[in-house]
C-alpha positions as a Markdown table, in Angstrom:
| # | Residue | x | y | z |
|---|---|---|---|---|
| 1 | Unk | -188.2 | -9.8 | 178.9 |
| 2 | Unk | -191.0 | -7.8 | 179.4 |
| 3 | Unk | -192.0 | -5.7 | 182.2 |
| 4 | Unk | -195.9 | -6.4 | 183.4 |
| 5 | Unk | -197.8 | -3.3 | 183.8 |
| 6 | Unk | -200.6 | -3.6 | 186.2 |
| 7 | Unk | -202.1 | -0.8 | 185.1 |
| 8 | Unk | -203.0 | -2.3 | 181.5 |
| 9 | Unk | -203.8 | -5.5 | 183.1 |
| 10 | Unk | -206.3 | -3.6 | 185.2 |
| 11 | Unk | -207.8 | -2.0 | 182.0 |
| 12 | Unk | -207.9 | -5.4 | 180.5 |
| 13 | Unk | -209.8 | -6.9 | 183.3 |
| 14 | Unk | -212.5 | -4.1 | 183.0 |
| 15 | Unk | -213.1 | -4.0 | 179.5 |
| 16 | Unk | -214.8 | -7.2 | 179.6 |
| 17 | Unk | -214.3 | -10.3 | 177.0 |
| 18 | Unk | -214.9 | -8.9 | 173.9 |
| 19 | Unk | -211.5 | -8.2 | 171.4 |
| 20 | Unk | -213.0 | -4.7 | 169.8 |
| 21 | Unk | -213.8 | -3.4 | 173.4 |
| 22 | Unk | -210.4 | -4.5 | 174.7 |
| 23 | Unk | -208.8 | -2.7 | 172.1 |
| 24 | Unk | -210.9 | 0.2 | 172.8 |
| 25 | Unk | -209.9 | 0.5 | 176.0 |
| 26 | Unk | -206.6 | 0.0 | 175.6 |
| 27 | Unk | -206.1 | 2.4 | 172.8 |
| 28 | Unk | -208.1 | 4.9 | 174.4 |
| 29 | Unk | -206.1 | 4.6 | 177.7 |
| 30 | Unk | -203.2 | 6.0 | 175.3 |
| 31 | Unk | -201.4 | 2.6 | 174.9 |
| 32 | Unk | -200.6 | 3.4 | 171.4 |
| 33 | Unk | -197.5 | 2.9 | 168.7 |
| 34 | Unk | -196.7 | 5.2 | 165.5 |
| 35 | Unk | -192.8 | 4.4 | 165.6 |
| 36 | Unk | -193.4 | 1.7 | 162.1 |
| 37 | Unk | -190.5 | 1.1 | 159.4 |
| 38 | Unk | -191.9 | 1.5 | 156.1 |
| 39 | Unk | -191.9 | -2.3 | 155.6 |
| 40 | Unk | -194.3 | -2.7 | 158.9 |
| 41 | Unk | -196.9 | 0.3 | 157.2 |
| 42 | Unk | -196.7 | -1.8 | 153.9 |
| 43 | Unk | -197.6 | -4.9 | 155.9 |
| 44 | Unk | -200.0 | -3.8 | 157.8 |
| 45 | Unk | -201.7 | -2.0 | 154.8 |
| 46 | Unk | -202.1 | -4.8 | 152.8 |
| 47 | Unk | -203.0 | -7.0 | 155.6 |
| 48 | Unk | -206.1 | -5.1 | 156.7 |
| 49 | Unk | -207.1 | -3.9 | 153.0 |
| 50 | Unk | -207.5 | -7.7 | 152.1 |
| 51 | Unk | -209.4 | -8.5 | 155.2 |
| 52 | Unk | -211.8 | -5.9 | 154.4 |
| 53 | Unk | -211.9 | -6.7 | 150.8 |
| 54 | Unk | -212.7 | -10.8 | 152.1 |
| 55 | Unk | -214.7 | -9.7 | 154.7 |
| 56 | Unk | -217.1 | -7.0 | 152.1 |
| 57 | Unk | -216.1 | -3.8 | 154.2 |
| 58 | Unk | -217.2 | -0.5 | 153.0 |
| 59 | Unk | -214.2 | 1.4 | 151.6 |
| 60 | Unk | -215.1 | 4.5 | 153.9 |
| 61 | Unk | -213.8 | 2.5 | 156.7 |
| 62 | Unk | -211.2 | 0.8 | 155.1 |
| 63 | Unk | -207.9 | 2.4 | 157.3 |
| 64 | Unk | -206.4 | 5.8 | 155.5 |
| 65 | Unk | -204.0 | 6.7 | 158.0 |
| 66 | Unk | -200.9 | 5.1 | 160.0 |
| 67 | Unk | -203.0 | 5.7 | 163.0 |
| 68 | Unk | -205.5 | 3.8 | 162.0 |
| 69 | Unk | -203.3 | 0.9 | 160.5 |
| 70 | Unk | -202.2 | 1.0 | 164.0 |
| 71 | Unk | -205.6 | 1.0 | 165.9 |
| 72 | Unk | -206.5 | -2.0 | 163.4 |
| 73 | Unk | -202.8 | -3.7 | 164.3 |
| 74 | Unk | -203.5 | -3.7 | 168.2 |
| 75 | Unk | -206.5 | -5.2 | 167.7 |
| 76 | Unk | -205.7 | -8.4 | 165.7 |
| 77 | Unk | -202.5 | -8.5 | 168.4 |
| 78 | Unk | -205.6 | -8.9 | 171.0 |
| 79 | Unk | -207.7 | -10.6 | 169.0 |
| 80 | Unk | -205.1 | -13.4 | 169.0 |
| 81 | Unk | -203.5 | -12.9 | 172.8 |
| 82 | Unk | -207.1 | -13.4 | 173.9 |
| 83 | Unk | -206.9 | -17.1 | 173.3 |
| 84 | Unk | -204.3 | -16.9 | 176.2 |
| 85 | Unk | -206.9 | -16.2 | 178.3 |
| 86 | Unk | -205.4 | -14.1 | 181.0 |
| 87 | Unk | -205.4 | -10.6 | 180.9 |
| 88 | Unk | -201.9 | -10.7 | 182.1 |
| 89 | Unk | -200.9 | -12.9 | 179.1 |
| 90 | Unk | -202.6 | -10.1 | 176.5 |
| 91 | Unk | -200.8 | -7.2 | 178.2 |
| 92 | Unk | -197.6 | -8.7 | 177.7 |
| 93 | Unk | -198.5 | -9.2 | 174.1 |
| 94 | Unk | -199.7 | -5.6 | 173.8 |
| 95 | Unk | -196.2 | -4.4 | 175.5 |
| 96 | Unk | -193.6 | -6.8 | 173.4 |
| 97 | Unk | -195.2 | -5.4 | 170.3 |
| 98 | Unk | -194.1 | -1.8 | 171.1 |
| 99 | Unk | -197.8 | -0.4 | 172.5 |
| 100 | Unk | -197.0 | 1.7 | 175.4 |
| 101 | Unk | -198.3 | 4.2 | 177.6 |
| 102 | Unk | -198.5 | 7.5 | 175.6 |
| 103 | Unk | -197.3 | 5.9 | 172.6 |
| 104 | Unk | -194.5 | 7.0 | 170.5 |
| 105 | Unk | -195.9 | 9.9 | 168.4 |
């Protein structure tokens, strides 16, 4: 089970209804994860690559770094706890999939 933190709830609540500026907010409130098995990275990599490739994204943007992969993997886990609807509901998403305060790096 996980433990509700108000605090990201509260950040939720402010950042308004749009998935990019949740994950903004959250991310830039330090709620962050590096701690990835080499599987997760590989994942993730070829994930987001194809959605930029489907979705035409400049490779300049495309992610280069775990950070990134990690930035971009909060915000699909947001994207899809925002159908939820409660900003309770998309913290506890955030928190079961290792995001915490301060991160892990």
């Amino acid at each position: 089970m996980t433990t509700l933190d108000f605090n990201l709830v509260s950040i939720i609540k402010n950042a308004g209804g749009d998935p990019s500026d949740v994950t903004e907010a959250v991310w830039n409130a330090g709620y962050q994860r590096m701690n990835f098995t080499t599987e997760q990275i590989i994942e993730m990599t070829t994930s987001q690559i194809a959605e930029c490739l489907y979705y035409d994204v400049p490779q300049n943007v495309w992610p280069k770094t775990v950070e990134d992969l990690s930035y971009g993997n909060l915000n699909a886990i947001i994207d899809d706890a925002m159908w939820l609807g409660t900003p309770a509901e998309i913290a506890a998403a955030i928190l079961r999939h290792g995001y915490v305060k301060g991160g892990d790096k």
